[in-house]
Phi, psi and omega in degrees: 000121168304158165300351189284312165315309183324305209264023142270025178247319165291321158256007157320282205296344186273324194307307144282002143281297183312302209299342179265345198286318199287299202283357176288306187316313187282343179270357180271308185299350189262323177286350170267359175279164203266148159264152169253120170288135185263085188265021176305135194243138174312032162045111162279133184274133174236158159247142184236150169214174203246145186291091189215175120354101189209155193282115163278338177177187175306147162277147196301117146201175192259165176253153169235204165223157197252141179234174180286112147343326144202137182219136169248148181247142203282142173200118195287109175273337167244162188285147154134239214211135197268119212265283198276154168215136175243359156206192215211157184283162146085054170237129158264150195234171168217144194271136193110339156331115171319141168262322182150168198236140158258169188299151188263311205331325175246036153282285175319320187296296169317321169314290177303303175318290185335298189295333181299320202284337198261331199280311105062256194290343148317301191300317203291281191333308170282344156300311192303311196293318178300329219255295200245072196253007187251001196223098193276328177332278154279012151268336182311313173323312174299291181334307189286347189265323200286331170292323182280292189318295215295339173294314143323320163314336203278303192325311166314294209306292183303341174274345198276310172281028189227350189260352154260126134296126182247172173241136190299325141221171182278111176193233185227134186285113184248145159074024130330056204233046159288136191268166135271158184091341193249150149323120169219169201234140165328150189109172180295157213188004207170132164226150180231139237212112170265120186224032161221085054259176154226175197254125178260134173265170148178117211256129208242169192265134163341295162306325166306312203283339155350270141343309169272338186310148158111329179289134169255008169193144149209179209265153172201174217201153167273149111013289208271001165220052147006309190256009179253073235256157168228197197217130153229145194254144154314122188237348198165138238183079189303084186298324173241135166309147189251122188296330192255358179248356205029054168221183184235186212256152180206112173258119173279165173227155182202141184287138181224053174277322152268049179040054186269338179269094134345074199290172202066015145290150170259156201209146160280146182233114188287130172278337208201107162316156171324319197289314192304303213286351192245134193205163169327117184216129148261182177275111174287016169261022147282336203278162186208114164289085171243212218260297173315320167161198191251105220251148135225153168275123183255168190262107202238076160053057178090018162240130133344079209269067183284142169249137193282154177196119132312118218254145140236225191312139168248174170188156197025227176291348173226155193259137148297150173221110208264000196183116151111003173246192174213142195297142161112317192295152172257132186259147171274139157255021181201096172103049178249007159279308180311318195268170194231177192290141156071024166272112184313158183223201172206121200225117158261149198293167170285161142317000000 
């Protein structure tokens, strides 16, 4: 072997010694470097939607009924023969109105007797008084006759005047069926129905009654005019229940001056208005049931808030909420069983 070969072979081996001395060198330094570890915990993504105002249904009502306002029964105090009738049912009367009349005549015959009787025994007495003025004794008799005529004149007086029937109040004569000519007897004879104002009955369910406390009117409608809604006032509001129907009794008043109201029509009566139907509403897959009460988690500026929430009326997909929200909050609907109070989040709005 020449020196020239030797001596490119000798710099071979040195070379491929650096190169291994350098990759031992990268392989210490790369096992003492420290590793970084990451431990970031992963945020839950939730969906949210907001605590807002929505027509929950229809407004709530019953049906009632509409009655008189007030009712007297016509009532013939005396017994005899019906001379006149000056009205007929389903006449509006005013009250003191004439109704009908009975024959007088043998009344005025008593009347008159009475009075023969009394001018009589006046006449006897002042003779008696000339004649006898020292013997009282013998005048008390006259005295006692002259007392039994006026009394009879009064009793005549009073019959006379019970022989005109009036009407008792002003309304409409229902049930009424005096003739002329015909005979009646002491008793009823008659009713008047008073209907302006008239009065809505109407007997509501516990939750209904619910719904009214506080109120001093409310609207009601015919069936056949639907879009013609009037105010009637609360006149009476029943506090206890009646037990054996469980509703309580609710009276209304209402002006019926051109008689448009009938009793014994029916009516709608709104427990609860347009305005009452549009309310506090969520999504109901926020709610959450537990033994303890009814939950949502609200989004409280990028935690999970649970909250307690009074649930009311439903309808489709949202509830009313009577209690524990604010219009505006934003709710979680989705993936809120997973999460715990005051836990961060990640929130996308709902579909």
């Amino acid at each position: 072997m020449n020196s020239r070969t030797w001596h490119k072979l000798m710099l071979g081996s040195a070379m491929l010694a650096m190169v291994a001395i350098t990759a031992a060198g990268c392989t210490k330094a790369e096992e003492q470097k420290p590793l970084v570890q990451t431990n970031v915990t992963q945020k839950p993504s939730v969906k949210v939607d907001t605590a807002d105002l929505r027509t929950i249904g229809d407004p709530q009502e019953v049906v009632a009924e509409i009655v008189a306002s007030d009712q007297r029964e016509v009532v013939a105090k005396a017994s005899g023969d019906v001379k006149r009738v000056l009205k007929q049912r389903g006449d509006q009367v005013k009250k003191g109105e004439l109704l009908f009349e009975l024959d007088t005549t043998d009344v005025l015959l008593q009347k008159q007797k009475a009075e023969i009787s009394l001018r009589t025994a006046q006449q006897s007495l002042k003779s008696g008084l000339f004649n006898n003025p020292d013997d009282p004794d013998a005048l008390q008799p006259l005295k006692d006759q002259i007392q039994l005529a006026q009394i009879g004149i009064q009793e005549a007086n009073r019959m006379l005047e019970n022989y005109k029937v009036e009407a008792p109040i002003s309304g409409i004569l229902t049930d009424f069926s005096v003739k002329s000519g015909m005979t009646i007897s002491p008793g009823n004879v008659g009713v008047i129905q008073q209907i302006n104002p008239v009065k809505i009955k109407a007997n509501i369910t516990e939750e209904y009654a619910e719904l009214v406390k506080g109120k001093m009117e409310l609207s009601f409608y015919s069936a056949s005019q639907p879009d013609t809604l009037q105010k009637a006032k609360i006149v009476y509001f029943a506090d206890i229940m009646d037990t054996q129907q469980r509703t309580y009794a609710l009276e209304l008043q209402t002006d019926n001056a051109k008689l448009v109201w009938k009793p014994g029509a029916k009516v709608q009566l709104r427990i609860t208005e347009e305005a009452e139907q549009k309310v506090l509403t969520i999504p109901t897959t926020a709610i959450i049931r537990e033994e303890s009460g009814t939950f949502v988690y609200v989004n409280a500026a990028g935690k999970a808030e649970k909250r307690q929430v009074e649930l009311g009326r439903l309808n489709g997909m949202y509830q009313e909420v009577t209690q524990g929200l604010k219009q505006g909050e934003q709710i979680i609907v989705s993936g809120q069983h997973q999460l715990k109070d005051k836990q961060e989040i990640d929130t996308v709005p709902a579909k």
